[in-house]
MMTF fields as JSON, N, C-alpha, C and O atoms, coordinates in Angstrom:
{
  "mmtfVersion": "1.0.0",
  "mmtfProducer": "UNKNOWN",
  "numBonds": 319,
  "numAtoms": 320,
  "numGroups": 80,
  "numChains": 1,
  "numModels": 1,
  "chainsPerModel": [1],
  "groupsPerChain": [80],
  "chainIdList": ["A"],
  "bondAtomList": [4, 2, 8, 6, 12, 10, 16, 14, 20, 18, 24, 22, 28, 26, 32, 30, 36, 34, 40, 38, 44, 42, 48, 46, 52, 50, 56, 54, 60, 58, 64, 62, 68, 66, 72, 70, 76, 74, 80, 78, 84, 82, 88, 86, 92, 90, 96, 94, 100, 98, 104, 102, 108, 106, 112, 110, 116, 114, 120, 118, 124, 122, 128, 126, 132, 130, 136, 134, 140, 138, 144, 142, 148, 146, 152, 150, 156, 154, 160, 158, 164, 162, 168, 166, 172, 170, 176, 174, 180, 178, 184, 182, 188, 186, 192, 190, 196, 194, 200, 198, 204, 202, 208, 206, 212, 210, 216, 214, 220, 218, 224, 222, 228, 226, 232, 230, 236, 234, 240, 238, 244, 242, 248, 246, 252, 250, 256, 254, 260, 258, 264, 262, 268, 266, 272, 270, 276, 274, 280, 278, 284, 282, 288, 286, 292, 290, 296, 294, 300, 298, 304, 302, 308, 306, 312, 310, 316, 314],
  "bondOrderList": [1, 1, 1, 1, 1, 1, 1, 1, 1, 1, 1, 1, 1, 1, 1, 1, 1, 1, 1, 1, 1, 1, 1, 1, 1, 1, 1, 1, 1, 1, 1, 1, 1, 1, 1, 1, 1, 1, 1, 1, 1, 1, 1, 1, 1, 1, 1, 1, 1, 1, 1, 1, 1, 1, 1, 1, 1, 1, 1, 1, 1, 1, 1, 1, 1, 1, 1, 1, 1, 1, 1, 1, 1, 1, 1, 1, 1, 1, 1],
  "groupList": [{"groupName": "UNK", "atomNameList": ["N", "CA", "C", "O"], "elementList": ["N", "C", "C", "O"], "formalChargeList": [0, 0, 0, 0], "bondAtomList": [1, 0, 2, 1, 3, 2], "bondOrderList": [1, 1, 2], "singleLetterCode": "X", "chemCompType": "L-PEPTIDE LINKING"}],
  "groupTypeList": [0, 0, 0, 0, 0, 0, 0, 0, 0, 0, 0, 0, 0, 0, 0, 0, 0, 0, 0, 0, 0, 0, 0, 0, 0, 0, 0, 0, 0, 0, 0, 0, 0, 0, 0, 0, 0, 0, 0, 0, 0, 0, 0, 0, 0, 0, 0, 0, 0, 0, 0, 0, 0, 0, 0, 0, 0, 0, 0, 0, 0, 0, 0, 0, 0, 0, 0, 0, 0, 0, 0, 0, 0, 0, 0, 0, 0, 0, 0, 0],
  "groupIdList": [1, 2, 3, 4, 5, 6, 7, 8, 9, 10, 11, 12, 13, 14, 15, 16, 17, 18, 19, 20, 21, 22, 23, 24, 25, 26, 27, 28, 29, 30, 31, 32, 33, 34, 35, 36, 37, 38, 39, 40, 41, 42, 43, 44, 45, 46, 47, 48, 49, 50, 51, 52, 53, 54, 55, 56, 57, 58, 59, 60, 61, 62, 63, 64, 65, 66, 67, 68, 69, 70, 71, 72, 73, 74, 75, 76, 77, 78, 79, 80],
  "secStructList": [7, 7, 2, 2, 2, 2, 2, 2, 2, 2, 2, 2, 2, 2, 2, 2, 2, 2, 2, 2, 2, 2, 2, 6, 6, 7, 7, 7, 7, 3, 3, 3, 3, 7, 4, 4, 4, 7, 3, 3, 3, 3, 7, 7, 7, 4, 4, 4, 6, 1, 7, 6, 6, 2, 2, 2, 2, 0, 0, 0, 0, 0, 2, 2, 2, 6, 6, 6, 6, 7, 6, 6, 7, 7, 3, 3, 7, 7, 7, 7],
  "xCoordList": [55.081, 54.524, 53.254, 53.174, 52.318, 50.775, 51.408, 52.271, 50.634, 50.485, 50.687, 51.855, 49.733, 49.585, 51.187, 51.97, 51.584, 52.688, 53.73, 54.341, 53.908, 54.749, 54.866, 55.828, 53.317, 53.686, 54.135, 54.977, 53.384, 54.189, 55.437, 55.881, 56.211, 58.013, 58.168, 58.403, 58.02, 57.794, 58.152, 59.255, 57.497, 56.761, 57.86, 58.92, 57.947, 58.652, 60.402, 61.235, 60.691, 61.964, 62.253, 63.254, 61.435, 61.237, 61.433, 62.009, 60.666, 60.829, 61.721, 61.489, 63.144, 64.183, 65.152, 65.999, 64.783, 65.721, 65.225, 66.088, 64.192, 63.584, 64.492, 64.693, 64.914, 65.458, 66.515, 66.404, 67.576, 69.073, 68.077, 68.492, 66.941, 66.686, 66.105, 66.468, 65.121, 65.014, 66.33, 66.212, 67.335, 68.39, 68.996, 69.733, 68.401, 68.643, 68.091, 68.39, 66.793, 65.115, 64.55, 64.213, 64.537, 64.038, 63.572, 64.036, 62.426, 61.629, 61.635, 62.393, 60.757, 60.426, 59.043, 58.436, 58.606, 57.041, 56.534, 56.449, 56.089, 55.767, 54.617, 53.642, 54.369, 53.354, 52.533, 51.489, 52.813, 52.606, 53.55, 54.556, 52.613, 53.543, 52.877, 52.201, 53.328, 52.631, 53.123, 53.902, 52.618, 52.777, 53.192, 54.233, 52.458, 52.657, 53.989, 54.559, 54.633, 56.214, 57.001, 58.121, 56.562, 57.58, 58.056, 59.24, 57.723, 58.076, 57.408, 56.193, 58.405, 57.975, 58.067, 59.169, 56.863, 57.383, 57.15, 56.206, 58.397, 58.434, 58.561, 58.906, 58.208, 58.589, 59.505, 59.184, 60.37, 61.327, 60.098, 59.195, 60.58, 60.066, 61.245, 62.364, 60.689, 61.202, 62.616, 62.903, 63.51, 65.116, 65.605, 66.675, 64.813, 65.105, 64.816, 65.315, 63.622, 63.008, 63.813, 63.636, 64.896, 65.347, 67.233, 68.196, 67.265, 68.588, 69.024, 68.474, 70.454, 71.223, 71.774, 72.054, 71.772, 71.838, 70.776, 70.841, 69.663, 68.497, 68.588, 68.128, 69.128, 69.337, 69.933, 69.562, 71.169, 71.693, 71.404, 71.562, 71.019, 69.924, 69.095, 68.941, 68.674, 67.562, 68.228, 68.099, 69.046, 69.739, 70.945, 71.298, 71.364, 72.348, 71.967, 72.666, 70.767, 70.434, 69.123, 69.217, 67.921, 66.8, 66.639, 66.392, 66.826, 66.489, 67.18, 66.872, 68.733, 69.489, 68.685, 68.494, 68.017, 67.449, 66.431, 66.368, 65.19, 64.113, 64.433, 64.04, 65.088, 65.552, 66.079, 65.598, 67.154, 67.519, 66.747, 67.004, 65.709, 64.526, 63.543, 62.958, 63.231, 62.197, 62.673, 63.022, 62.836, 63.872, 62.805, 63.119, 61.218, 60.553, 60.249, 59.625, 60.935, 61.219, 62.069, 63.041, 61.608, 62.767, 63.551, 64.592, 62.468, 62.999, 62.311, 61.097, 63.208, 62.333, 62.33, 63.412, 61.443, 61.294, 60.755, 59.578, 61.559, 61.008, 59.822, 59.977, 58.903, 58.078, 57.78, 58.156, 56.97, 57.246, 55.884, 55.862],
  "yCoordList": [-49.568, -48.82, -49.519, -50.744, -48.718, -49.294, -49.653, -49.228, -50.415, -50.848, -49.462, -49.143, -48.546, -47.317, -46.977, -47.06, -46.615, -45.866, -46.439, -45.725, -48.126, -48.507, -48.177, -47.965, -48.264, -47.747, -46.92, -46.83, -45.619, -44.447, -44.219, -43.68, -44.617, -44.7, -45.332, -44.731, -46.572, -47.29, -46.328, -46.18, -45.926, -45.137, -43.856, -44.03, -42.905, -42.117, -42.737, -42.028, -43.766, -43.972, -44.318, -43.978, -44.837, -44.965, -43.895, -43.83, -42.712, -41.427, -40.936, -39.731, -41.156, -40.436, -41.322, -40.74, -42.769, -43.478, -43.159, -43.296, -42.857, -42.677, -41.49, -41.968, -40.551, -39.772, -40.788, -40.974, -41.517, -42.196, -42.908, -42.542, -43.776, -44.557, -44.02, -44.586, -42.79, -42.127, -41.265, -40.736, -41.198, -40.5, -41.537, -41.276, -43.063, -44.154, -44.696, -45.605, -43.657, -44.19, -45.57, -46.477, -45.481, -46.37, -45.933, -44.944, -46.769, -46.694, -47.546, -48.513, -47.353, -48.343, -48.033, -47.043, -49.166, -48.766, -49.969, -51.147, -49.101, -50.189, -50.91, -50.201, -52.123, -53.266, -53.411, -52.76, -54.274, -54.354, -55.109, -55.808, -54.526, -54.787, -56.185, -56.079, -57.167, -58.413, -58.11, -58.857, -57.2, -57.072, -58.19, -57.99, -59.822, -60.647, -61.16, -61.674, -61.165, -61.975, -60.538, -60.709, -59.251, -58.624, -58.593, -58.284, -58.786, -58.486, -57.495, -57.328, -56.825, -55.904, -56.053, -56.208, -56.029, -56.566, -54.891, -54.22, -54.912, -53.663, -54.115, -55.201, -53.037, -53.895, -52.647, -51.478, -53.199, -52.469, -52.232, -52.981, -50.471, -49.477, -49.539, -50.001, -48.895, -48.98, -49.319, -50.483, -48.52, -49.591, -50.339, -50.944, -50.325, -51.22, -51.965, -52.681, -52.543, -54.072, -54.715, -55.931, -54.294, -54.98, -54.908, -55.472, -54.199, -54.06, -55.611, -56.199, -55.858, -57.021, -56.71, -57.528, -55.452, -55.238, -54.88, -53.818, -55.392, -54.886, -55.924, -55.588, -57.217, -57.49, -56.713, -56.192, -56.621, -55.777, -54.327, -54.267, -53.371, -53.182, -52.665, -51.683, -54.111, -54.345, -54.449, -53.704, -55.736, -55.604, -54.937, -55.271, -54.152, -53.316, -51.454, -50.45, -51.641, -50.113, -50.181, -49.821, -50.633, -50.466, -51.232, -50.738, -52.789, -52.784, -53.144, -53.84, -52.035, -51.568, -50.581, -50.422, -49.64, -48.563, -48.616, -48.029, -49.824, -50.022, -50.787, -50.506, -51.537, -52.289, -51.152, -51.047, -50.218, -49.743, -48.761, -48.13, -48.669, -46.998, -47.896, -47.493, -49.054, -49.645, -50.971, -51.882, -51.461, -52.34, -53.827, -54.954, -53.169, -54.159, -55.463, -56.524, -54.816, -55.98, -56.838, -56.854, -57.568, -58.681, -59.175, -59.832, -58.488, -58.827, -58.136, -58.067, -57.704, -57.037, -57.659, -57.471, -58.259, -58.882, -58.627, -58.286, -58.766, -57.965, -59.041, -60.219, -58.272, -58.869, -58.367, -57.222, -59.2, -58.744, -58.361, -57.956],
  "zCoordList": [196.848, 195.733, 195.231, 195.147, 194.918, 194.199, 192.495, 191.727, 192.531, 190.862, 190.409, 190.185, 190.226, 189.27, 189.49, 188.543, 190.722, 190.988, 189.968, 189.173, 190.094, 189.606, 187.8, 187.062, 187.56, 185.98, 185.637, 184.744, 186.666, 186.465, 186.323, 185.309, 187.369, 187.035, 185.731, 184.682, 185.872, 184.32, 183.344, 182.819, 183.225, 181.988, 182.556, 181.955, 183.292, 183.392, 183.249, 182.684, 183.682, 183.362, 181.558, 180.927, 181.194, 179.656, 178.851, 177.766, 179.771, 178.694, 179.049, 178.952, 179.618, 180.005, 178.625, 177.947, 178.455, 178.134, 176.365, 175.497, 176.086, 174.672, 173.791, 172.674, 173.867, 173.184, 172.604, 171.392, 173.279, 173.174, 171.959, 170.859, 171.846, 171.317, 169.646, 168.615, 169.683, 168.474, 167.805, 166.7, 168.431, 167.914, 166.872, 165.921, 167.369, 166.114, 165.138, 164.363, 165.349, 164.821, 165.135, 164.374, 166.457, 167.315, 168.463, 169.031, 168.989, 170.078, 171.111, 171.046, 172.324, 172.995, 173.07, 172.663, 173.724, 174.116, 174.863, 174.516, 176.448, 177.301, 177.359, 177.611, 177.209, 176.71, 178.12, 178.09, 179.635, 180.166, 181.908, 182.026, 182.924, 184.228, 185.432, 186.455, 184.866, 185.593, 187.549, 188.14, 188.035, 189.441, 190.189, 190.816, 190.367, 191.043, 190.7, 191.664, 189.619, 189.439, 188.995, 188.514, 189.102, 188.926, 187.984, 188.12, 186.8, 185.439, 184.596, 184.481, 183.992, 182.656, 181.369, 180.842, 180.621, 179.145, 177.853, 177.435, 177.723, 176.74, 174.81, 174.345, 174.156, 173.042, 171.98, 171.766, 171.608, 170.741, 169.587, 169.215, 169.08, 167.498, 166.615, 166.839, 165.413, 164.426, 164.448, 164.727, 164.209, 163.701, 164.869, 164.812, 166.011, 167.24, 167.313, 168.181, 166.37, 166.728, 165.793, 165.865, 164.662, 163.333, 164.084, 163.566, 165.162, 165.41, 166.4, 167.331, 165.501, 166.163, 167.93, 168.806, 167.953, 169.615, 170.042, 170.662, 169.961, 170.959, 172.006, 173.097, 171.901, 173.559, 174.317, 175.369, 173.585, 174.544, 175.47, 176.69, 174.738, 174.491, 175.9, 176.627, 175.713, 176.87, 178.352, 179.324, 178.162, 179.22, 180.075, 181.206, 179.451, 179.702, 179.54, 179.674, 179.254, 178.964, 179.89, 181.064, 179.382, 179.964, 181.157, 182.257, 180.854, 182.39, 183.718, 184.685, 183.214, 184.373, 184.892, 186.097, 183.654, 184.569, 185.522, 186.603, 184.701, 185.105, 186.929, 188.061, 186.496, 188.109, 189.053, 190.182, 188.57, 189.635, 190.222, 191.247, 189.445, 190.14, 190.684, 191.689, 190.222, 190.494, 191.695, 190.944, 193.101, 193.437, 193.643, 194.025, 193.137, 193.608, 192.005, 192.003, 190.946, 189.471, 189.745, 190.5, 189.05, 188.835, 187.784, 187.782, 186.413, 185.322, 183.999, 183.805, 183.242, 182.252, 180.61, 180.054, 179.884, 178.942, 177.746, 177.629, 176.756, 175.374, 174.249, 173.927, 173.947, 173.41, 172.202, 171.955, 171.104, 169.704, 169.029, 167.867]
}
């Protein structure tokens, strides 16, 4: 996959996972995709950046998804 491509999913798997997240008045919103180590850094919106499960969150919601559509990540990391 090209860089672009990869954002695209990115970004398209995000907006599948975004409704679950405003139904809590919370967001995501993708920051940026470091290609060479395979990392994604997203950053939690409103009642998501203040919520005690946004690790979880992360790792059990988003970037199960992000890894499993995407097989060439390695890791996805929240930034503030």
């Amino acid at each position: 996959m090209t860089k672009e491509t990869v954002i695209e999913t990115i970004e398209s798997i995000l907006f599948q996972i975004r409704p679950t997240l405003l139904k809590d008045g919370g967001d995501i919103e993708f920051v940026r995709y470091e290609e060479d180590i395979g990392v994604v850094e997203v950053r939690f919106l409103g009642q998501c950046a203040q919520c005690p499960m946004q690790m979880m969150t992360l790792r059990a919601g988003v970037e199960r998804w992000l890894l499993s559509g995407i097989p060439s990540l390695k890791r996805i990391e929240l930034v503030h």
